[in-house]
N, C-alpha and C positions, 0 to 999 in steps of 0.2 A: 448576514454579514457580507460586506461584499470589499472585495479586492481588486487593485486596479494597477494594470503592467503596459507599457506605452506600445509595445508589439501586440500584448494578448486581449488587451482589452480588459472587460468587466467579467468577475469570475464571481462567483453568489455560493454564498455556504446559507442553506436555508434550514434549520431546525423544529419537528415539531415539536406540539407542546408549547410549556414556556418553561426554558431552561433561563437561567442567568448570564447572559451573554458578555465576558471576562476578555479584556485588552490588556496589552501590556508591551513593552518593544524587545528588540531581540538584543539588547544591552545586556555585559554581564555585569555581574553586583560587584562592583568596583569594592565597596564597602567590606563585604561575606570574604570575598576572595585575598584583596591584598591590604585591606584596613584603609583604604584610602576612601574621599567623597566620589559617590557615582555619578556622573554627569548628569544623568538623567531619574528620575525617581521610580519611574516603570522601567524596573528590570525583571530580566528573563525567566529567573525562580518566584515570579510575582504567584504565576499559577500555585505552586504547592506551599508557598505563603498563604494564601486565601483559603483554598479546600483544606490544604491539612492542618495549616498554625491558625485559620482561623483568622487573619490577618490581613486586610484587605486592600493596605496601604500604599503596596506595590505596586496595585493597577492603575492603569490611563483613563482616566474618566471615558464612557463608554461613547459619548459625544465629537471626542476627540479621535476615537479608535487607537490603532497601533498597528505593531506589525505583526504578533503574535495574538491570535484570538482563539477562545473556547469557548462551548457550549456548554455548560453546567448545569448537570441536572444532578438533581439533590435528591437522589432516593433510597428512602429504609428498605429493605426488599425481607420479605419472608422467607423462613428455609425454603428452600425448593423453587422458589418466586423466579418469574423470569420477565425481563420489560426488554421492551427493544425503545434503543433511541432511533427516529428515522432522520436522516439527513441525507441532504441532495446538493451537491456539488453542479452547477449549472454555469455556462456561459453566457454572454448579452447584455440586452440594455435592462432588462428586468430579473427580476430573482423568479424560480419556478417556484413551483411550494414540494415541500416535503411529504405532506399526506397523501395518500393514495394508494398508487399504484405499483407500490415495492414491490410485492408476490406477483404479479403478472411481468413485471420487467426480469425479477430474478428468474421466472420459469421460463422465458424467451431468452436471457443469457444461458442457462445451463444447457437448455438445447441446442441452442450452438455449440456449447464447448462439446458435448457427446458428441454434435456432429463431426470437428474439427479432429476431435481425439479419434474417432471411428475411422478419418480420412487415412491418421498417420500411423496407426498402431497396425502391426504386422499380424497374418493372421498365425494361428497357432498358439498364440499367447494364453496362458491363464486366467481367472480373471485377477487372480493377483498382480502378475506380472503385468497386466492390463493399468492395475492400480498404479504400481509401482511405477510405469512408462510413464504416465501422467502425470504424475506428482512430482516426477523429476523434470519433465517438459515442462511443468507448470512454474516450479522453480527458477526455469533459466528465462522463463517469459517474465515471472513477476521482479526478477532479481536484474534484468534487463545483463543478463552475463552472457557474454561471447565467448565459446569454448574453436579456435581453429584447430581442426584434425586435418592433416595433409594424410587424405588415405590412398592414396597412391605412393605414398611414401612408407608410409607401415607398412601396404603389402607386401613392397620391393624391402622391405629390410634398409638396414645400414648398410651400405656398402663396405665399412671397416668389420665388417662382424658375419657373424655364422647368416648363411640365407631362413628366412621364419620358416615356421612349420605350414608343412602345405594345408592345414587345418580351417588357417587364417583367413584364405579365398573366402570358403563356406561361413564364416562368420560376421565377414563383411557386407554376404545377401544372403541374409535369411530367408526361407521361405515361407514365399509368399508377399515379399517386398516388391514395393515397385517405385 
């Protein structure tokens, strides 16, 4: 599937396998919603119209594309069963392929992150505490959230208010921080 943005260029969703590849625009269902006619016949609940109702009406002819697309893969799984869908996210003039190389890409990204985690975590930690640092770093990385601490201003206290406890210093460099 590929995607096209006048600044980014060409962006490729490559799926293996052969899943069912589902279009549809990002229209809501005029109809569902306020009883009126949809502009357009590809709307945005088209997806769980197809996989769940069965109903495949909603979609954009696959020729046509849309703005919303999915990979649909249709499978019964056994208790316990486990399938991986692979897909590959790529930029250019070409699509990559999906097969291959996942477990050696994911074991070069994880090394990095142990690196990166290893650079920033203080020493003395637990390895819970370890975990915890992480998971909360990881959060503000994948959450893309900016938390501003003026810490020179918490040291100093309020200036309307009682001065903090001299405690604060040592909490602000832990050791073994740098």
């Amino acid at each position: 599937m590929r995607a096209e943005h006048h600044t980014l260029g060409s962006t490729w969703l490559t799926a293996a396998g052969d899943p069912a590849l589902l279009f549809t625009e990002n229209e809501s269902n005029a109809e569902r919603l306020w009883g009126q006619p949809s502009r357009n016949a590809a709307v945005k609940d088209a997806f769980h119209e197809a996989i769940v109702g069965g109903n495949a009406t909603g979609l954009a002819p696959a020729a046509g594309g849309g703005t919303k697309t999915a990979a649909h893969y249709a499978w019964t799984l056994a208790p316990g069963e486990t399938r991986i869908a692979d897909l590959r996210l790529t930029q250019g003039d070409a699509p990559g392929s999906a097969a291959g190389d996942h477990e050696a890409i994911f074991t070069t990204r994880r090394a990095e992150a142990d690196t990166f985690y290893g650079r920033v975590t203080p020493d003395g930690l637990s390895d819970d505490e370890r975990l915890v640092q992480r998971q909360a770093f990881a959060g503000l990385i994948w959450g893309k959230q900016y938390y501003h601490v003026d810490v020179a201003r918490w040291l100093d206290g309020d200036p309307a208010g009682p001065p903090p406890p001299a405690e604060r210093i040592s909490v602000a460099m832990p050791t073994g921080a740098s």
